[in-house]
C-alpha distance (Angstrom), angle and dihedral (degrees) to the residues before:
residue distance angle dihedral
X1 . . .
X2 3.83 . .
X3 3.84 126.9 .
X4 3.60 119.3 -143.0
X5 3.61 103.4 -139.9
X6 4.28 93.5 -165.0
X7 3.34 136.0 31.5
X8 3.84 139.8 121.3
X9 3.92 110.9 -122.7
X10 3.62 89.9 178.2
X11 3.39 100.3 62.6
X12 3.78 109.3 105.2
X13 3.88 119.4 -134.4
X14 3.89 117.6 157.8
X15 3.84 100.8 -131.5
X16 3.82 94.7 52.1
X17 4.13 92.8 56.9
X18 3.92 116.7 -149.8
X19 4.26 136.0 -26.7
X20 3.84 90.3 -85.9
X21 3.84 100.8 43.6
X22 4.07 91.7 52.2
X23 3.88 87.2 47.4
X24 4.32 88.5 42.4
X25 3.89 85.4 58.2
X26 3.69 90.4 39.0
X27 3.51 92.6 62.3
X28 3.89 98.7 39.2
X29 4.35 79.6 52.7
X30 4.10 83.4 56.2
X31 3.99 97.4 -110.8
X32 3.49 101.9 148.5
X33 3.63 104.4 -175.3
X34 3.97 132.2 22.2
X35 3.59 126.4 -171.5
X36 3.89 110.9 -152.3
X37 3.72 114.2 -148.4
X38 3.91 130.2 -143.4
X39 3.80 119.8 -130.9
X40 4.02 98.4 176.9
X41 4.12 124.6 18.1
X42 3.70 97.8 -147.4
X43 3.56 96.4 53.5
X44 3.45 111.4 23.3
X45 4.33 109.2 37.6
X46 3.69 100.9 77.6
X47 4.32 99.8 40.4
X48 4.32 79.5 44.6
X49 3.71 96.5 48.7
X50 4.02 84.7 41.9
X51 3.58 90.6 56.7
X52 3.83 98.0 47.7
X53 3.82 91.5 43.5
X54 3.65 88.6 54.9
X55 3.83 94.7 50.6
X56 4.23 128.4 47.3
X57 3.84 94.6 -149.2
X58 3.80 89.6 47.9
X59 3.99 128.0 98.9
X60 3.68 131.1 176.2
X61 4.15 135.0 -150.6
X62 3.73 129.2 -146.8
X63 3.59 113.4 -140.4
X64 3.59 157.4 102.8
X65 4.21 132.0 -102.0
X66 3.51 110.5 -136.5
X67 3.92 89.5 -121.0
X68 4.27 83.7 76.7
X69 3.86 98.0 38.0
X70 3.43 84.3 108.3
X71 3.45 99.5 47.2
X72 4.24 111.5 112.4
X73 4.14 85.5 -139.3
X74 3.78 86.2 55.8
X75 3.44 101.7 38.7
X76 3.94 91.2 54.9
X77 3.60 90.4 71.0
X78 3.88 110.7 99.2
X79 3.46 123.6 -140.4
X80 4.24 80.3 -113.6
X81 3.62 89.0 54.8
X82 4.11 101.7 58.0
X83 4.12 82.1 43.1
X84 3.97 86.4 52.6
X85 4.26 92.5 50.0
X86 3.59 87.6 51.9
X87 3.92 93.2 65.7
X88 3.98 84.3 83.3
X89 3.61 110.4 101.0
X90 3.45 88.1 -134.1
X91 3.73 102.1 61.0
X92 4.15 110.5 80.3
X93 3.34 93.4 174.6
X94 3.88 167.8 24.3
X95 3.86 121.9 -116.3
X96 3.28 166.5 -43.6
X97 4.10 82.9 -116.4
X98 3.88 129.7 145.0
X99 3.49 145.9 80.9
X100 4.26 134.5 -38.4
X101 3.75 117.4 179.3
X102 3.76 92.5 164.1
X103 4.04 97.2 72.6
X104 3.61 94.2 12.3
X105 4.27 94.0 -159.8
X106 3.11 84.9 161.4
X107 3.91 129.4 49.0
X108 3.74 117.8 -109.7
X109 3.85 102.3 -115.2
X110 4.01 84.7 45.5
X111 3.97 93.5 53.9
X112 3.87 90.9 43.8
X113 3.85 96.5 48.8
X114 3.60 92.9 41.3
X115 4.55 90.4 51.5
X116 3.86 88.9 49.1
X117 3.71 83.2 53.3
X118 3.64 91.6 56.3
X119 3.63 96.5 40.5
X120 3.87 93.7 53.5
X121 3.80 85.0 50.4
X122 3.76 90.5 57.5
X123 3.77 98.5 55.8
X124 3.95 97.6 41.4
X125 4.40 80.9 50.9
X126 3.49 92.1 31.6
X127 3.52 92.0 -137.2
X128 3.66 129.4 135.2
X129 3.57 126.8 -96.0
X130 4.17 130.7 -127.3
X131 3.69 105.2 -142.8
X132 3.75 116.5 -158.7
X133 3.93 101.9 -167.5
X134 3.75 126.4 168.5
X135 4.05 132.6 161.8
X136 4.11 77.3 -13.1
X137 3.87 93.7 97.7
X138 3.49 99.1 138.4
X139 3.39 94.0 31.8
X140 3.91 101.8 64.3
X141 3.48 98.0 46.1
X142 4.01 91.1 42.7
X143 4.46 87.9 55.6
X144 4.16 86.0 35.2
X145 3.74 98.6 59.1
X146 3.79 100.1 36.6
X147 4.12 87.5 47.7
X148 3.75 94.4 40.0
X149 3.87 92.0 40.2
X150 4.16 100.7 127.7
X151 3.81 98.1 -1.7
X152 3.86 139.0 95.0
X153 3.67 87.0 -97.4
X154 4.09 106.7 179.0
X155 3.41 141.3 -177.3
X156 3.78 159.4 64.0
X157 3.20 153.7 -69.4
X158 3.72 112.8 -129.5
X159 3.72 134.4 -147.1
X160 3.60 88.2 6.4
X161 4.13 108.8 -141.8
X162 3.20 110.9 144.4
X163 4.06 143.3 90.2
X164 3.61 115.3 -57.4
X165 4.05 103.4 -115.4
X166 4.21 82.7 68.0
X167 4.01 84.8 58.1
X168 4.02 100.2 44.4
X169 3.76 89.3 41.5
X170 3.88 93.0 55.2
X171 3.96 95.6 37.3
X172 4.06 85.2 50.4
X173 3.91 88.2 50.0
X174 3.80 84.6 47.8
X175 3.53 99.3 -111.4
X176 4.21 117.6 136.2
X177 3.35 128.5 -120.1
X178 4.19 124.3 -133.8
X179 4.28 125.0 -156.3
X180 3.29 124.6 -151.9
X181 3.72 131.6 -172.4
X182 3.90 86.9 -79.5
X183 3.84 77.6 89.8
X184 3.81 97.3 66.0
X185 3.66 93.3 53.3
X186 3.85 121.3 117.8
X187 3.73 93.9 -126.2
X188 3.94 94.6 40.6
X189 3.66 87.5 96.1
X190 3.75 95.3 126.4
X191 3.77 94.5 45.4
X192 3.71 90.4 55.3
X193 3.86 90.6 52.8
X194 3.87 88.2 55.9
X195 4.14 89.0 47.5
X196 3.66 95.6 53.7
X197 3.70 87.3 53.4
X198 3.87 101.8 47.4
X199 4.05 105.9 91.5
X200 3.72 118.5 -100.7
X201 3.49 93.6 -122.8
X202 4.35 89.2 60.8
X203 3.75 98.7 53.2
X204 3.51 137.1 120.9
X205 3.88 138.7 179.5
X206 3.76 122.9 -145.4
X207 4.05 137.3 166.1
X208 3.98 97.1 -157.9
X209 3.66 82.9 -148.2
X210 2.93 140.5 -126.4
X211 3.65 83.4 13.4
X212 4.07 127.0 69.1
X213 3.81 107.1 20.3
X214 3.92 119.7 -158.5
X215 3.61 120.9 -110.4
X216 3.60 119.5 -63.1
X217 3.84 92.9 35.1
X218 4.12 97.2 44.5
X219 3.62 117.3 137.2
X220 4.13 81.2 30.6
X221 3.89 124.3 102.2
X222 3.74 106.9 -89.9
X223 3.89 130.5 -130.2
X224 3.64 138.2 -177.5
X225 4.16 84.7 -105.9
X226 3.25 84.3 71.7
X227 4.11 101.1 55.9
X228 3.78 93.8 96.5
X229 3.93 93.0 74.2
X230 4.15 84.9 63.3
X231 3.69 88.8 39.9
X232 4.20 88.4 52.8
X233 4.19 97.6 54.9
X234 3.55 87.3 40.0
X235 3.63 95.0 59.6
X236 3.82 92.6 39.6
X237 4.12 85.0 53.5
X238 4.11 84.9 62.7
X239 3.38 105.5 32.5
X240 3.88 96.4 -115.2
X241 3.74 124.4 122.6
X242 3.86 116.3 -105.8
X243 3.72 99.7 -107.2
X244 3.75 94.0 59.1
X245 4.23 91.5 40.1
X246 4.28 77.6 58.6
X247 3.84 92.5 39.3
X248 3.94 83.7 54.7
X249 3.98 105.6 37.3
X250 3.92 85.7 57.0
X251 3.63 95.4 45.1
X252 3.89 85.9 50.2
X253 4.19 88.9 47.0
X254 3.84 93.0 50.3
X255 4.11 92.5 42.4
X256 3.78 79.1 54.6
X257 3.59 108.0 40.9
X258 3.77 101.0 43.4
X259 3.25 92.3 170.1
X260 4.00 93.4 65.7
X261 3.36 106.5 87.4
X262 4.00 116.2 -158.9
């Protein structure tokens, strides 16, 4: 049974049909669990919490991408407020936030006030954070050790693609780190590397859906029936057969999110 530790079951695409037919066929493809992540507060919290509620394998996130940390509607949430959304039972924890320097939607200083919001959240809730992080290496481990420094500071980073010093740094600070089907790709070479040299006991599986689909379905809509493609390469990467890389990835989710309850 695997758990897909990210994707966004709210995000309409025609072919994939509604919230409960993706997480029908997500079942039938034996995903047990599926944690469905929030991208922007004001839109987003009640329809995710709705979905979760509605659903026992289901969790939600509170959070906010870095593409709307300069949004005024974001912004307006407190650090107090995303601590006060995570009082519902169903929330297990607080994200996706971080840092993008590749679009940059969102000026720099706007992203980095708006992660340390997040990440101050996470240690008053003591709940984990979902840390979106690309071309911001130095960055996110920079604003993670000086927020974290002397706390219980958890959390991951998610859809793991880039260089490998971001991934040992974050497993040595005792963060996790979370695949996606970026890893079945042909030219994902490096990334696979870095994957067969995280420890088993720090890894995570995600789709992203609907975005990224593994290899044979990429360029499709994704879905968390698809996770088990991801799950496949990274079991071939350490030499364990796929049912025990899902056996461990959902250990590692629920020894992270100890609020989920299974």
């Amino acid at each position: 049974m695997f758990v897909d530790s990210h994707c966004h079951l709210n995000h309409e695409r025609e072919g994939l049909g509604s919230p409960d037919e993706i997480i029908t066929r997500a079942k039938a493809a034996s995903v047990s669990h599926m944690l469905t992540i929030c991208c922007e507060i004001h839109k987003e919290k009640d329809t995710l919490i709705d979905i979760a509620s509605r659903h026992g394998n289901v969790w939600a996130t509170i959070g906010t991408h870095p593409h709307e940390a300069a949004l005024d509607e974001e912004k307006a949430y407190t650090k107090q407020d995303i601590v006060n959304l995570t009082n519902h039972p169903k929330v297990i924890g607080i994200g996706e936030s971080g840092l993008d320097y590749h679009y940059m939607h969102s000026p720099k200083d706007e992203q980095i006030a708006s992660f340390r919001k997040h990440l101050q959240a996470c240690i008053e809730a003591d709940l984990p954070i979902i840390v979106h992080s690309r071309d911001a290496e130095a960055d996110t481990m920079r604003i993670i050790r000086e927020e974290g420094r002397g706390t219980r500071l958890k959390g991951l980073l998610h859809c793991f693609s880039s260089k490998r010093e971001l991934a040992m740094e974050a497993v040595e600070f005792g963060f996790y780190v979370s695949f996606s089907g970026i890893l079945t790709f042909k030219k994902s070479q490096d990334l696979r590397d870095t994957a067969k040299d995280v420890p088993l006991d720090r890894l995570l599986i995600e789709t992203d859906a609907p975005f990224l689909a593994p290899v044979p379905h990429r360029g499709k809509d994704n879905e968390p029936a698809l996770i088990s493609h991801t799950c496949q390469v990274l079991a071939d990467l350490h030499g364990v057969s796929m049912q025990e890389m899902a056996q461990i990835t959902s250990d590692n989710f629920f020894r992270l999110f100890t609020k989920a309850k299974k």
